[in-house]
N, C-alpha and C positions, 0 to 999 in steps of 0.2 A: 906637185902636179895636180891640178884639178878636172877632172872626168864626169861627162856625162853618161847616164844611162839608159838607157829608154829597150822598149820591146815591143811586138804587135799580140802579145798572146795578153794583156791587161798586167795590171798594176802588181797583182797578187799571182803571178804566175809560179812556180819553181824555178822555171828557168833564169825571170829574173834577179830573184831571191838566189842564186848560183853562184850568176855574175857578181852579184853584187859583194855577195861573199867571198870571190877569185880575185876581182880588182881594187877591196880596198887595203891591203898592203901597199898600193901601188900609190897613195893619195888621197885627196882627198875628193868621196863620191857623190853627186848630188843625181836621185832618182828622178827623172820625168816622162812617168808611162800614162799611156792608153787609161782608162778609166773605166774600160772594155774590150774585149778579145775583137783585135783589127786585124788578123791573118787572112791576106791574100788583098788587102786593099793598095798594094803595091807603093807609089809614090805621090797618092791623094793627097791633097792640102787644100786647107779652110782657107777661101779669099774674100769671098762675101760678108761672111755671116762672124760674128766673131768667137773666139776659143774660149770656152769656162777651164778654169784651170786652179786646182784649190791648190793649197800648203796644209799638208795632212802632217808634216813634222819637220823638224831640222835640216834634213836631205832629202822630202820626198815632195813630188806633187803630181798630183794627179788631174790627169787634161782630158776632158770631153773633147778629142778629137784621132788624128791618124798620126802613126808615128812619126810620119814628116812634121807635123804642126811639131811633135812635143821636140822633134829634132829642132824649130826652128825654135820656139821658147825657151825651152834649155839654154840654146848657144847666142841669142840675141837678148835673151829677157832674164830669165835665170841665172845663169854663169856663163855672161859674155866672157871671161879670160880663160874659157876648160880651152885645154889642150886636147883633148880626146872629148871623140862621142863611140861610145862601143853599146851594139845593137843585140840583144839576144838574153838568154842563150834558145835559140828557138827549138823549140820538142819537133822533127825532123828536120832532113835535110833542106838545103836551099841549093841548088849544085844545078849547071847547064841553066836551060830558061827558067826553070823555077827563083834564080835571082830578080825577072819582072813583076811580075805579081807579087812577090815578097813584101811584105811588111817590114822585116826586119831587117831586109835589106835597103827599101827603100830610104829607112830613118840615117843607115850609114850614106846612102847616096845625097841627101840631102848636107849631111851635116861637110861630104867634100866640096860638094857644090859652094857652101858659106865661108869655103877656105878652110877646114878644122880637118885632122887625121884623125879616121874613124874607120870603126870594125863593124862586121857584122860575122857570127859566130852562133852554129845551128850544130844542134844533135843528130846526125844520121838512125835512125829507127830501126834494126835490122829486123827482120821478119818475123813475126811470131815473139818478140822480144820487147819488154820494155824497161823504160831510160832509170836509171838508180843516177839521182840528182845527187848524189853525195860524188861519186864516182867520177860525175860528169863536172861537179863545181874542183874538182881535185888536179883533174888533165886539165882545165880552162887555168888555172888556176898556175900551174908549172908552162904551159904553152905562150899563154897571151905576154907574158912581159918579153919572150922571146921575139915574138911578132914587135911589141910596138918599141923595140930597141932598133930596129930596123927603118922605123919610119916611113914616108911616103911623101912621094911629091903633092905639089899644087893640086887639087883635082882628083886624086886620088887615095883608094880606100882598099880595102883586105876583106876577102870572104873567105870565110874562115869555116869549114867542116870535119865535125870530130864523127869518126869511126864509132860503128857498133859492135858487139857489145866489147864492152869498156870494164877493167878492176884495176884494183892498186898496186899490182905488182909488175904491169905491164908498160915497159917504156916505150911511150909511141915517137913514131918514126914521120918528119913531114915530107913532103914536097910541093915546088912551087909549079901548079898544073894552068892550065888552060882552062875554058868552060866545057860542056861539052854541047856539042852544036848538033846532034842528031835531035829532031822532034821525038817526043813523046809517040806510043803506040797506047792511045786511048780512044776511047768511045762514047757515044750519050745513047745512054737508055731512057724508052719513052714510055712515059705512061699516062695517055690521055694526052692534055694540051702539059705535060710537065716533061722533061728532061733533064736527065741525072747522069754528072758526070760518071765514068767505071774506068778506071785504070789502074797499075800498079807500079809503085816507083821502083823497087822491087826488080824488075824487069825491062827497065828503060835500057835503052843500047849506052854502050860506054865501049867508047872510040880508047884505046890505050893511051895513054900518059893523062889523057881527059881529068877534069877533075872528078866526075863519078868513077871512074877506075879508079881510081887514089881512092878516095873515099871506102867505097864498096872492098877495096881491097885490104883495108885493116889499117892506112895511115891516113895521117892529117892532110887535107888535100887543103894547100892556098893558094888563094885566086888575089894578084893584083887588078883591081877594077879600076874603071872608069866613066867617071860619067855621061 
């Protein structure tokens, strides 16, 4: 089985250095990330202008563009026959609207849109705490072959979000949740002619079975998506 990988956090991230670690028992993996941190540029793609895109080694390449381009390279130019494109593993959540603006979501929405089953798989951050990537590439690592034994239709992909904090002793528990559809309670602070996002994920509303309840609550919250 042939997989692609890609991420919005750049080429040398931990998260994707993770995955890449988690899925290649699974196959065989060929890298094509960012060439720089693209978080939050949601489902952008190069139409004009066109993609610099080097071959930095055997499995890797690295693209001057958004994760959609490397999604579309990868699976058109790269390794037209991958069966998978898995997106991540992104250092926080991606959970309710935060899958639009997502990067790492986006590159999974692209690659169902090309007809390929594809993942996108984020780190929930819990407060005051941060991500021990060994930990997190160990759960990705025992979860993901569960997810893509399951498969997906036409069109469709899996968002995938792992609980915080996370160790080795601890057998996490999924379910398959919904998005969660309350807005955000944020605000923009202003200073002078600038304005700055202030919110807290933290404290976003989570509707029960939602996928931030799942998440927030200690298991693996997954979201069947759609393009």
């Amino acid at each position: 089985m042939k997989i692609v990988i890609t991420n919005d956090d750049g080429h040398d991230a931990p998260g994707l250095e993770a995955l890449y670690q988690a899925v290649k028992p699974l196959g065989e993996v060929l890298i094509v990330a960012p060439e720089a941190p693209q978080s939050g540029v949601g489902h952008s793609i190069t139409l004009k202008d066109g993609v610099y895109a080097k071959k930095v080694s055997a499995d890797k390449y690295i693209v001057q563009g958004s994760p959609a381009d490397c999604a579309r390279l990868g699976l058109k130019v790269f390794a037209p026959d991958a069966e998978w494109l898995i997106s991540g593993i992104n250092p926080g959540a991606n959970l309710g609207t935060d899958v639009y603006p997502s990067g790492t979501v986006g590159a999974a929405r692209e690659a169902a849109i090309l007809g390929r089953k594809a993942i996108a798989i984020s780190q929930y951050i819990a407060r005051d705490q941060t991500i021990d990537w060994s930990v997190t590439q160990y759960h990705a690592c025992q979860f993901l072959p569960v997810i893509m034994e399951k498969g997906v239709g036409l069109g469709q992909y899996w968002n995938i979000n792992l609980p915080h904090p996370l160790n080795y002793e601890i057998l996490l528990k999924h379910q398959f949740c919904g998005l969660e559809k309350q807005p955000h309670d944020y605000v923009f602070l202003n200073n002078s002619d600038m304005y700055y996002y202030s919110g807290s994920i933290h404290d976003r509303p989570r509707a029960a079975g939602s996928d931030v309840d799942i998440c927030f609550g200690g298991q693996i919250a997954v979201t069947l998506m759609r393009p």
